[in-house]
N, C-alpha and C positions, 0 to 999 in steps of 0.2 A: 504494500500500500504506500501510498506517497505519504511524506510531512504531514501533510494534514488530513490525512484519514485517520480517523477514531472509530474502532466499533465501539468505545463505551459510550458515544452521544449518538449514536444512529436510528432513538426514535425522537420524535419533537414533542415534549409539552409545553405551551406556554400558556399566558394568561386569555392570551385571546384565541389559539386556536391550537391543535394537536394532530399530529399526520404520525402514523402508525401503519405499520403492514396490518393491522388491524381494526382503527379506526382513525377515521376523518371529519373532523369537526371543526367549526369555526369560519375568521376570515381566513384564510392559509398569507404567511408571508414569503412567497416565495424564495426573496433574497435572504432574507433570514433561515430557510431551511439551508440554503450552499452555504453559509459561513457557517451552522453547525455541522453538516455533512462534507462539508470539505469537497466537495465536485465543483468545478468550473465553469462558469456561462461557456456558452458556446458563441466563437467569435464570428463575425461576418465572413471571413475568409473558410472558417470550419461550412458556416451554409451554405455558402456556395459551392462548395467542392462535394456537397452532398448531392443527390438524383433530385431534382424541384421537384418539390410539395410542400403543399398549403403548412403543415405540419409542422415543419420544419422550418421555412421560408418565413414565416408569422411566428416562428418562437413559440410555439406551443408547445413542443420539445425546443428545451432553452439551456441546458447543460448537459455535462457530462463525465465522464473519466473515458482515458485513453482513447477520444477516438480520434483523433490523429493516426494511429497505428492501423484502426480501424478501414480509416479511408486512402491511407496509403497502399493497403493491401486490395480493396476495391479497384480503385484507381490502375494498380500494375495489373491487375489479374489475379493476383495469387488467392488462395485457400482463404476466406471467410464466412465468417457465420453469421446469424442473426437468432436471439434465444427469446421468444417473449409469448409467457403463454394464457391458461384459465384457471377460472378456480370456481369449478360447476355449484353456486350455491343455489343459482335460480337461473331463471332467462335471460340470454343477456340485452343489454341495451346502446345507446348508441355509443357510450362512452367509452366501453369494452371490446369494440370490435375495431375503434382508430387503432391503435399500434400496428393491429395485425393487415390493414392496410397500410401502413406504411411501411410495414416489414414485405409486404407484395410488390410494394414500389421497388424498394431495394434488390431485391431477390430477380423482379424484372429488367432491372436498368445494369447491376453488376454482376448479376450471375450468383450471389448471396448463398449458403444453405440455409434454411432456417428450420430452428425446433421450436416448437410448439405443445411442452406437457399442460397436463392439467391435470391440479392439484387435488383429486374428487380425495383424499384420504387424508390431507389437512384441514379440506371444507367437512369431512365429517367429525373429524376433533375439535373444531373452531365453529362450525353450527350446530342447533340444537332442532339435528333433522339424522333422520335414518339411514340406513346405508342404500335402504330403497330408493328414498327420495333422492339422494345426493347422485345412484346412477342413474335414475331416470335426469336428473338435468345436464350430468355428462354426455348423454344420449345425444341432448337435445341441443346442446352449446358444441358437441362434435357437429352438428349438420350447419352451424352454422360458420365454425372453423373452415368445413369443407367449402363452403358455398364462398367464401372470400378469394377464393381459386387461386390457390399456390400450386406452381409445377412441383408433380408426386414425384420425380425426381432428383427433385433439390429440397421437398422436405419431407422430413420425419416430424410425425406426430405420436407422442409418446404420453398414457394415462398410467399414474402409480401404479392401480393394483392390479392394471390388465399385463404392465411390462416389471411387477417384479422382483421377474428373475434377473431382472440389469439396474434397476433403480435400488434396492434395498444393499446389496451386498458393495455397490461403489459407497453408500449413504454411509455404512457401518463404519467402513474406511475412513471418509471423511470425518466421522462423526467423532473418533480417536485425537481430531485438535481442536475439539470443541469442548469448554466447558460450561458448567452451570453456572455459572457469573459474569461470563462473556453471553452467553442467549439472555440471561433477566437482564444486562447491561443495553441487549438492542431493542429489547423485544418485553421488556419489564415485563410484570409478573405471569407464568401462563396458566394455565386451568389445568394442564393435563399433561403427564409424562409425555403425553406422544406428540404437545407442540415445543415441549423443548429439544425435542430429535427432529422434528421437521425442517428445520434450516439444514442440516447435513443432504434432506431429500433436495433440499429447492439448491443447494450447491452443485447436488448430483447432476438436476437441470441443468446449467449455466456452463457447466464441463461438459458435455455428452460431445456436443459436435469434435471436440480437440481427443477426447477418450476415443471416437470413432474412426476419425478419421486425421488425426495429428495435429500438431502447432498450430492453431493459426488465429488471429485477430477474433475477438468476436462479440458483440455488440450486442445489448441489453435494453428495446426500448421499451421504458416502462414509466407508468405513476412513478411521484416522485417518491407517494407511501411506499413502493416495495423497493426503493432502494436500500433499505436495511441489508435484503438478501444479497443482492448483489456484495456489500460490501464485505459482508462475514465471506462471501464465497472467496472474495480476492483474499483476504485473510487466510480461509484453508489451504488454499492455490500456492499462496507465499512459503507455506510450512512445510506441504504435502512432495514429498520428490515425486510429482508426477510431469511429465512431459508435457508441461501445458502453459498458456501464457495465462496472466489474469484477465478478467474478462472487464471490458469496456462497460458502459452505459451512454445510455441515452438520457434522460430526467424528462418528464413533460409536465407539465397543469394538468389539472382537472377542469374536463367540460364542466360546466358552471350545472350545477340543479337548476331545474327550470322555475323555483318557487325565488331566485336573485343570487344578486353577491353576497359573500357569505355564507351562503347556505349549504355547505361541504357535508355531506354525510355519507360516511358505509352502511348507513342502517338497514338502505332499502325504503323506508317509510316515505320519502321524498316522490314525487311524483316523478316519472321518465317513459324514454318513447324505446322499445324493445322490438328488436330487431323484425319480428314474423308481426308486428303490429300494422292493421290493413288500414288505406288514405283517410277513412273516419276518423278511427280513433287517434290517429295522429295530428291531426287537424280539432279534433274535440280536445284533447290533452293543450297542445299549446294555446288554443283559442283561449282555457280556460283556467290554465295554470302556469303560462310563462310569462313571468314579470318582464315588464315593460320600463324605456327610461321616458314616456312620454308624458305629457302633462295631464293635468287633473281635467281641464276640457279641451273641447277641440280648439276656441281662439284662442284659447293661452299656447298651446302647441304651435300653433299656427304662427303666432308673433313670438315666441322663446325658443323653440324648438326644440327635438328631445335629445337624451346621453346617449350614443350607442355604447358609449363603456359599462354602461349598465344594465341596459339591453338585453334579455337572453336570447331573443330570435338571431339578432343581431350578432352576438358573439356565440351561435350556435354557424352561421352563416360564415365569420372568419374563422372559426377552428378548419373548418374542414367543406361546407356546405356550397360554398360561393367559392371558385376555382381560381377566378379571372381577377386579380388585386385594384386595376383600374374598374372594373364594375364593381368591387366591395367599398372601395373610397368614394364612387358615386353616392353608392346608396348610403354610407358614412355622412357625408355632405347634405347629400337630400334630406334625413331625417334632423341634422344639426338645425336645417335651414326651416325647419318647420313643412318643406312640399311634402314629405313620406309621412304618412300617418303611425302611430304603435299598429294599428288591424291590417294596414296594408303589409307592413316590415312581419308583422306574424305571417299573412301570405304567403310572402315570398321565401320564407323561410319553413312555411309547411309544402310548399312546390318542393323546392330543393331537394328536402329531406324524403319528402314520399318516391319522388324520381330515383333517389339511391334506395332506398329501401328496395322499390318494386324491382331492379337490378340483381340484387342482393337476394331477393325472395324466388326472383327466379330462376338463377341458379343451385336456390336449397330444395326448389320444387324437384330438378332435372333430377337430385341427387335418388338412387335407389335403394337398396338394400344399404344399411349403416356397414355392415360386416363385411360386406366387399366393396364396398367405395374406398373405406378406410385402407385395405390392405397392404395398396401400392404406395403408403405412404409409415407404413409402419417399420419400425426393424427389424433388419434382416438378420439372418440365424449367423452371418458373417459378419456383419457388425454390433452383434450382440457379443458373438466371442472377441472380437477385437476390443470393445469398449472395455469389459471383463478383464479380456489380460493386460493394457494397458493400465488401467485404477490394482494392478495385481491383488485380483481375485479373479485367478481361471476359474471357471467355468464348471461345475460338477457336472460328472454325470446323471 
């Protein structure tokens, strides 16, 4: 880890708000989280050297670790990864499936490998839901992994307890430089034996592509709550004599809750638009529950104009929804100016969002059988024994 990485500060509580691989509350201060996590803004020269998107290009992934190494390796061609995955508690929504477009961008533009676990055996220690429930929403957040269309060739898709025979036996390993003062140090107090072992699982993630297939650069984009993981993992990585580099990040914000600024939460209880959700009810959810920056009537609107910094259509629109930056600063403009109304700016931001959805939905529709859709993307019985002898723990019979 560099000088200023600390696993003993890598969760956030403060007075006005708290980011946790576990919960998210408050206003989040973003700068405030990189001078206790010690990760980097990302400079103008780091985003331009990236593949263009919205994501990126708008700061919404805004720091990081090592990815200089990352996009050096991009850039020549060589061997790189990309690691960022699920954690099946429910259905997922729009917030949860950005990264994993933007890990498609990269994967498209430089040839990327990217994995993809999901965590269904952390979500069953960390929810208070059954192992039924938790696979039936793995089921249902696989179809939706599938439908974001990564070549089955460049990724693996890997679920704890379906793979294992390669995820527990790497974990064990790891789990030998991990102690119990170091997990309550990132990750303060847990409920259960088996989430203070689960960082060693989520390390196992962030290694597999280099356990697979060798050395090489590999990049993490994630919330900025889970960069706890990341960090402990580069920590393992540091100790561990295994043939691997530490693993990069990405860092991004959180899409905004549709109820304002502020209003950060893991709970679920927040209102949001989820993915298989059809053009009504996405249009009834934001008509009805996205805070707006416009004024109290339409003259005052009309003569003051309204905040898109506070906006949520609106900054539903620059994360990701509105492509084109000269028409996002139009309609920036138009609404300052008072011409765009809050019901119109909700419009055009229920347009947006239903067009990618219906996209989105209908490549989940094409999908068929879960069990052979998935299979060309799972691992292979030859990179299971490689990952295996590589974290040295061959393989039993």
């Amino acid at each position: 880890m560099t000088d200023t990485e600390s696993t003993t500060e890598s969760h956030a509580t403060d007075a006005d708000f708290t980011v946790t691989p576990y919960a998210v509350a408050g206003e989040v201060d973003y700068e405030k989280l990189l001078e206790r996590f010690g990760a980097d803004p990302l400079t103008d020269e780091q985003v331009a050297r990236f593949p263009d998107h919205p994501l990126v290009r708008r700061r919404t992934f805004y720091a990081g670790r090592d990815v200089d190494r990352y996009l050096e390796a991009a850039e020549s061609g060589d061997p790189h990864a990309v690691v960022t995955g699920r954690g099946p508690s429910g259905p997922m929504h729009l917030g949860h499936v950005l990264p994993l477009y933007l890990a498609r961008r990269l994967q498209r533009e430089t040839g990327a490998t990217v994995y993809v676990p999901l965590s269904d055996d952390e979500k069953f220690l960390a929810k208070d839901q059954s192992f039924e429930a938790i696979g039936e929403h793995a089921r249902e957040n696989l179809r939706d992994v599938l439908a974001v269309g990564f070549d089955p060739e460049r990724t693996r898709i890997v679920v704890d307890t379906a793979d294992a025979d390669v995820v527990y036996p790497i974990a064990v390993r790891l789990a030998n430089h991990l102690t119990p003062a170091t997990v309550e140090a990132v990750y303060g107090e847990t409920d259960t034996v088996g989430l203070q072992f689960y960082p060693a699982v989520q390390a196992t993630h962030l290694l597999l592509p280099q356990l697979v297939a060798g050395r090489q650069p590999t990049l993490v984009p994630i919330a900025v709550d889970q960069d706890p993981h990341v960090r402990v993992c580069r920590d393992v990585a540091a100790k561990e004599a295994l043939p691997v580099e530490k693993p990069g990040a990405l860092l991004g914000r959180f899409l905004p809750s549709l109820e304002g600024p502020g209003k950060m939460s893991s709970s679920g209880d927040a209102p949001s638009i989820e993915l298989t959700d059809d053009p009504e009810t996405v249009a009834e959810t934001i008509r009805r529950h996205a805070y707006t920056g416009g004024r109290a009537s339409l003259e005052e609107h009309r003569e003051r104009g309204g905040d898109p910094t506070v906006d949520v259509p609106f900054q539903y629109l620059r994360f990701f929804f509105e492509p084109d930056d000269d028409d996002l600063e139009r309609i920036a403009a138009d609404y300052r100016e008072g011409d765009l109304l809050s019901g119109e700016l909700k419009e055009l931001a229920i347009e947006r969002i239903t067009d990618f959805l219906a996209d989105h939905q209908r490549r989940r529709a094409d999908l068929g059988d879960l069990a052979v859709e998935l299979e060309p993307y799972r691992l292979t019985d030859d990179e299971r024994r490689r990952a295996l002898e590589t974290a040295g723990v061959p393989r039993v019979p």
